[in-house]
KOLMAR-796747 format. One record per residue (C-alpha): residue in one letter; x negated, y, z negated. Coordinates in steps of 0.02 Angstrom, whole numbers, padded with zeros to 5 digits, always signed. Each point is the difference from the previous one (the first is absolute). Example, Ala and Ser with C-alpha at 12.3 -4.5 7.8 and 13.67 -1.06 7.14 Angstrom:
2
a-00615-00225-00390;s-00069+00172+00033;
END
This chain:
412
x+00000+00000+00000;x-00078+00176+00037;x+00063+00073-00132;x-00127+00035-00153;x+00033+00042-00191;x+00170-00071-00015;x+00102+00029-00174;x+00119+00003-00094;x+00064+00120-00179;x+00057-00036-00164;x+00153+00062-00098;x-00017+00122-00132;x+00107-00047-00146;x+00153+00042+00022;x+00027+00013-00210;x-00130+00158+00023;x+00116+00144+00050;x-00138+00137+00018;x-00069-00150+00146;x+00153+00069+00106;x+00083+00173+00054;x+00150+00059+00094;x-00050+00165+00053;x-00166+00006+00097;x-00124-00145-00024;x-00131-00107+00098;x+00074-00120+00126;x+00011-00180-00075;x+00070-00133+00143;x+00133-00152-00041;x+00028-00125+00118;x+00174+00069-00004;x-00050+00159+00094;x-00063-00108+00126;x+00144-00004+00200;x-00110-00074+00117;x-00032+00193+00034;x-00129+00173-00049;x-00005+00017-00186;x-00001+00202-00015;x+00080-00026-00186;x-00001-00104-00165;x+00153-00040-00115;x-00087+00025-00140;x-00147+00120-00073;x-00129-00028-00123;x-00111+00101-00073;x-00197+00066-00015;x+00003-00073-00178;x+00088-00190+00094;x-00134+00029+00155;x-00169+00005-00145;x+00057-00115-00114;x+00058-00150+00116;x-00153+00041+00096;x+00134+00026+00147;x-00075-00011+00192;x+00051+00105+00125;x+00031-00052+00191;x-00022+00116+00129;x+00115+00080+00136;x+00015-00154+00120;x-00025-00145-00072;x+00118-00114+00034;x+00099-00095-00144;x+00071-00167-00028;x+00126-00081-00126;x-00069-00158-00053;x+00166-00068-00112;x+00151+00048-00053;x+00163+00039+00079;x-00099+00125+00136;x-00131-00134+00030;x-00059+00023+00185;x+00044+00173+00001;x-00144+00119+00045;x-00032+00185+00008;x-00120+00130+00071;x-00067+00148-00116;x+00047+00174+00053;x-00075+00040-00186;x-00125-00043-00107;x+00059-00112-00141;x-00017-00132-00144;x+00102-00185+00000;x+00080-00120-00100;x-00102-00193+00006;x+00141-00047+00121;x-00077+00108+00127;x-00143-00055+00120;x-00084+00136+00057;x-00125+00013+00161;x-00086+00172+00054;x-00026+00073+00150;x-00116-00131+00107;x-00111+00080+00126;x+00043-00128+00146;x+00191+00027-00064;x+00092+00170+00054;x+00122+00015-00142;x+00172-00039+00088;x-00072-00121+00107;x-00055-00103-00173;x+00180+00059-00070;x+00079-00091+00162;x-00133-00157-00042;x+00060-00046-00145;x+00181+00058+00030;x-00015-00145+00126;x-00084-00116-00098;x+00123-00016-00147;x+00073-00147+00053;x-00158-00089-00009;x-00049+00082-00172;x+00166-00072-00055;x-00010-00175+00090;x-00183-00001-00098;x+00088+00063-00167;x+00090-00146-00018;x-00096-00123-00109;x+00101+00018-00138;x+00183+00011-00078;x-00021+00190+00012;x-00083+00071+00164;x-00162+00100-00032;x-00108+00080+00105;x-00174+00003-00092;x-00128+00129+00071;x-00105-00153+00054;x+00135-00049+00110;x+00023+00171+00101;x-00223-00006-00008;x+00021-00173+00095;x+00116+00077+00113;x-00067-00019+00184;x+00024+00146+00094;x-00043+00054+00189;x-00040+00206+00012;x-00027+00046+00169;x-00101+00173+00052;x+00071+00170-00097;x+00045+00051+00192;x+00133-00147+00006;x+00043+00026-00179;x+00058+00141+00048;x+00120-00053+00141;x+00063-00118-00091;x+00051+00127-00148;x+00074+00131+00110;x+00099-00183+00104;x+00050-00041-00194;x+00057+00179-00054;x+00113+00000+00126;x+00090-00167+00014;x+00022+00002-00202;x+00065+00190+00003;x+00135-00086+00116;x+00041-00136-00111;x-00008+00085-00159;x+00113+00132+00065;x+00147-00143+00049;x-00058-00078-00197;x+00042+00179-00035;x+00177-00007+00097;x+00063-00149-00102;x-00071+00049-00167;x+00116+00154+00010;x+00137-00100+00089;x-00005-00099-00184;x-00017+00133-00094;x+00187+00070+00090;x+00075-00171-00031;x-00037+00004-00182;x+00050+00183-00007;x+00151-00061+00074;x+00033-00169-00098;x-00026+00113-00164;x+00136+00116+00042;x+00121-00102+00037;x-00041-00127-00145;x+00011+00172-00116;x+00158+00063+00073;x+00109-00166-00015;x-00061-00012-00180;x+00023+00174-00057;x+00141+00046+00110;x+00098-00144+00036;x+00052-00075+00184;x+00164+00146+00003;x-00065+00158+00047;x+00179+00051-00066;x+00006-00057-00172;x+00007+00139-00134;x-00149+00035-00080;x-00042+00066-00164;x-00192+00061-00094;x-00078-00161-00035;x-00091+00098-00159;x-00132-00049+00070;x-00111+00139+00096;x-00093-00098+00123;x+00132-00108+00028;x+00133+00151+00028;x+00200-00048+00074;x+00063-00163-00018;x+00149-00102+00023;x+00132+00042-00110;x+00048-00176-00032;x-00176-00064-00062;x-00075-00008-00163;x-00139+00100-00047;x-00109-00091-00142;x-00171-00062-00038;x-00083-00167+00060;x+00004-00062-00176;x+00182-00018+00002;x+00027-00112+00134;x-00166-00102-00011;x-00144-00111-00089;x-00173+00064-00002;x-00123-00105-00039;x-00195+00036+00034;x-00116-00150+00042;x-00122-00077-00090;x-00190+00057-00025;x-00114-00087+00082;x-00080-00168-00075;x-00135-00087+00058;x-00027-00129-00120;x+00132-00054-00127;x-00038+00026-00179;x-00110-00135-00093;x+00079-00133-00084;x+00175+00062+00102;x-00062-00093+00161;x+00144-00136+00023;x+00111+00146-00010;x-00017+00094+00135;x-00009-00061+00168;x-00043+00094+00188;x+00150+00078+00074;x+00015+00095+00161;x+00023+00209-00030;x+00024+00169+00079;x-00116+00131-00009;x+00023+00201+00066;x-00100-00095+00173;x+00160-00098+00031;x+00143+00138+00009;x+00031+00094+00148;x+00110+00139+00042;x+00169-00112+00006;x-00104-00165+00010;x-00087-00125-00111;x-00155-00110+00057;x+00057-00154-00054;x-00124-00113+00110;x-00040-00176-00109;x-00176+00025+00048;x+00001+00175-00060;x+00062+00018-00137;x-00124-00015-00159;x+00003-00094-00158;x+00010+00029-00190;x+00002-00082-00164;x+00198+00005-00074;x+00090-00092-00155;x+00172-00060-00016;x+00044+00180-00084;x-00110+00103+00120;x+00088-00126+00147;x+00177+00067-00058;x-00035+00184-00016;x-00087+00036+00156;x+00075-00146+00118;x+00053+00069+00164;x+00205-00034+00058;x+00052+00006+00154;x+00073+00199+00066;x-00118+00051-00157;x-00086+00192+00045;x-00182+00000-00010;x-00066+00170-00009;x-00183+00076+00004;x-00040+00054-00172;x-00173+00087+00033;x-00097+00048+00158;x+00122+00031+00142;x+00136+00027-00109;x+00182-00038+00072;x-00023-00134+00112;x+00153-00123-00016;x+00041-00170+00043;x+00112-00151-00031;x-00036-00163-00086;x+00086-00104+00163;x-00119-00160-00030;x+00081-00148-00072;x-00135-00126+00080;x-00128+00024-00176;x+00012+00069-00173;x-00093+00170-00001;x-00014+00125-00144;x-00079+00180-00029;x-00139+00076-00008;x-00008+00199-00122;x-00023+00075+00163;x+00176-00014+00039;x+00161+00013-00072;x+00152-00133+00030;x+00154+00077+00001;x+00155-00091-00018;x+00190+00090+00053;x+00153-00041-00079;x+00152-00048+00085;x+00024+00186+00032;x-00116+00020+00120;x-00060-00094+00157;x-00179-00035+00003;x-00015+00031+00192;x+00075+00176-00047;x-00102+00020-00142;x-00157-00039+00110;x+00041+00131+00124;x+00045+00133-00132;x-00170-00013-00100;x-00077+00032+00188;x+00068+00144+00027;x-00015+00064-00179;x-00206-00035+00016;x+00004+00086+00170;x+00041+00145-00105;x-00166-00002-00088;x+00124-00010-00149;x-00090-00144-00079;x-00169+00103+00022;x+00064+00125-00076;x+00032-00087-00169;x-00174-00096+00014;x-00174+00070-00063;x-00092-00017+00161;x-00154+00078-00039;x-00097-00187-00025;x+00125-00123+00047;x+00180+00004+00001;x+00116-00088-00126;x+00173-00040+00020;x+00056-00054-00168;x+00137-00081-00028;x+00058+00129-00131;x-00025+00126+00164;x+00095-00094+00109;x+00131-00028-00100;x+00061+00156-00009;x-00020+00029+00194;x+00200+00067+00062;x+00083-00101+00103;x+00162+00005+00106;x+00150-00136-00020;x+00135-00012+00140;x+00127-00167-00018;x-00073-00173+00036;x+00094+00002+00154;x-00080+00182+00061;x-00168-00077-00058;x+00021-00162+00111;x+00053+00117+00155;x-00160+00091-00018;x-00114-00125-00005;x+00077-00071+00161;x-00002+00185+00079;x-00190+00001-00050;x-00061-00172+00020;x+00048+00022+00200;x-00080+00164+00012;x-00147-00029-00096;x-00023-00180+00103;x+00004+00103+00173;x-00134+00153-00083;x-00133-00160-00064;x+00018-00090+00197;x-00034+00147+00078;x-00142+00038-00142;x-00065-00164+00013;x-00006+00012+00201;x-00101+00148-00014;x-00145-00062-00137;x-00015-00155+00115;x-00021+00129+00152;x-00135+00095-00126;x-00080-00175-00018;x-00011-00039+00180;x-00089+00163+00025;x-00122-00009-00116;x-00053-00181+00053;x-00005+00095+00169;x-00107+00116-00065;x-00117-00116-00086;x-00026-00108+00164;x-00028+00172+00101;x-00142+00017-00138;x-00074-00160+00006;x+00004-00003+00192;x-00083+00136+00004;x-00135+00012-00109;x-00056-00182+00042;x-00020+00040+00169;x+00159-00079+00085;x+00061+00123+00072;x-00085+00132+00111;x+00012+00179-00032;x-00137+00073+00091;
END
């Protein structure tokens, strides 16, 4: 590889708050920042004091940078500034036989491989041995060159029809949020007599619906802290049961997958309390706070995790409808607005209980759910036909790379 002084960075603790600032700061590099594109900023700062203590290295305006693990892994980068890096970084500086966007373009094209040679273990990991052992053909600068300029213009192409999608997604969700919001704060009639909810961000509602908290109408119960041993002497207690975790709910969807979903130690008590029914809520209790999905798996026992809250109606309320109305109310940032978010978010269950919520007749609630389950179903197709349209593109994009760079296809 003609690429000398590769690296990587460190971490500074993260329990040393004078290590990081908001305001302006030296440029420290996740692997998160990383879109297969120039880096020109940093998501988070750190400062002088982080940069001499942790003995912090700085890479300089076009290097190129690789994520070796994690959920970017693959992903690479091309300095527009001079910064630090987490150790999930690889870093390689400016090579003189390498023009800077020709070696961002390399190894753009090469991730496949990297990946394909990641793969020794459970978890895929691209060690900075394995992108050293990387075999790589540079031809002249001249060529470099043509190849770039060939490159810059096919992607700007593609990434402008990625572009055309992305925001054709972003107007379906737009839309499938409205209309979710409107049938469950406003009811199917648009002639129905209204009357002040008492709520301010909730404003007119049907006169015929109740007005109350989520409390009234509901169990909340949050899941169980994480155990990764039982308790000695309690072994034959406890067994491994399956669990949900914050990863597994969706906005109106829970990943329910055998295969991946994790496992915990549980007793008999602990297998009563936090045991999942079917049409049971599960709800996001820190993190992305609001997502909200149904328990509709009756193929395994499953319990909770204390990263979400199970939420079981009463006979007052459809569980569909309920579903749809805790949407909308997170797409209201209400639930954000009762959190501390300055760390991480916490919905507790004490919070959520007290979250408002809107009551029309069983039979109103049924007739919604219908309304929305149709519209909603036509919004994800369409949704779903554009992400696989985004996919096609960017393998498209990657084999215009690779083509390119390994000499398949002539450009000059």
């Amino acid at each position: 590889l003609a690429f000398n002084g590769i690296g990587s960075g460190t971490t500074p603790s993260t329990s040393k708050k004078e290590y990081y600032t908001e305001e302006d700061g030296l440029y420290w590099l996740q692997t998160g920042d990383l879109n297969d594109g120039e880096i020109t900023d940093t998501s988070k700062k750190i400062t002088l004091l982080a940069a001499h203590e942790c003995n912090l290295k700085f890479y300089p305006v076009d290097s190129v940078v690789i994520a070796m693990y994690g959920a970017t892994i693959g992903k690479v980068g091309l300095l527009k500034i001079s910064t630090s890096t987490n150790q999930a970084c690889c870093v390689l500086p400016k090579s003189k036989r390498c023009i800077p966007s020709f070696a961002f373009y390399l190894f753009l094209g090469a991730k496949k491989q990297l990946l394909f040679d990641a793969m020794g273990g459970g978890q895929p990991n691209i060690s900075q041995d394995t992108i050293k052992k990387l075999k790589v053909s540079i031809p002249p600068q001249q060529e470099q060159r043509a190849i770039v300029s060939y490159l810059d213009e096919k992607c700007a192409k593609i990434n402008g029809a990625i572009e055309v999608q992305k925001k054709k997604i972003d107007l379906l969700n737009e839309l499938k949020n409205t209309i979710i919001t409107n049938a469950v704060i406003k009811g199917l009639n648009p002639d129905t007599p209204m009357k002040d909810s008492g709520v301010e961000w909730i404003g007119q509602v049907p006169e015929h619906w109740e007005v109350c908290k989520l409390k009234n109408h509901t169990k909340i119960i949050l899941g169980k802290m994480l155990m990764s041993t039982p308790p000695k002497g309690e072994e034959h207690l406890y067994s491994l049961e399956k669990y949900l975790k914050s990863k597994n709910i969706g906005w109106l969807q829970v990943i329910d997958n055998y295969d991946e979903v994790e496992e915990m130690w549980f007793n008999d008590y602990e297998k009563e309390v936090y045991h999942l029914e079917k049409y049971d809520l599960v709800m996001n209790e820190g993190g992305d706070v609001g997502k909200i999905g149904i328990w509709n798996n009756d193929s395994y026992d499953c319990y909770i995790q204390n990263s979400v809250n199970k939420i079981t109606a009463d006979s007052y309320l459809n569980p569909f409808y309920l579903q749809y109305l805790i949407f909308a109310i997170a797409k209201t940032n209400y639930f954000w607005s009762i959190v501390n978010p300055v760390s991480i978010a916490h919905l507790t269950k004490e919070k959520l209980s007290t979250t408002p919520i809107l009551i029309p007749s069983v039979e109103e609630q049924e007739l919604i759910v219908e309304h929305l389950d149709k519209k909603v179903s036509k919004i994800d197709a369409q949704i779903f036909k554009a992400n696989y349209r985004i996919e096609l593109l960017n393998e498209l994009k990657q084999s215009t790379i690779t083509e390119a760079v390994t000499g398949k296809v002539k450009v000059c």
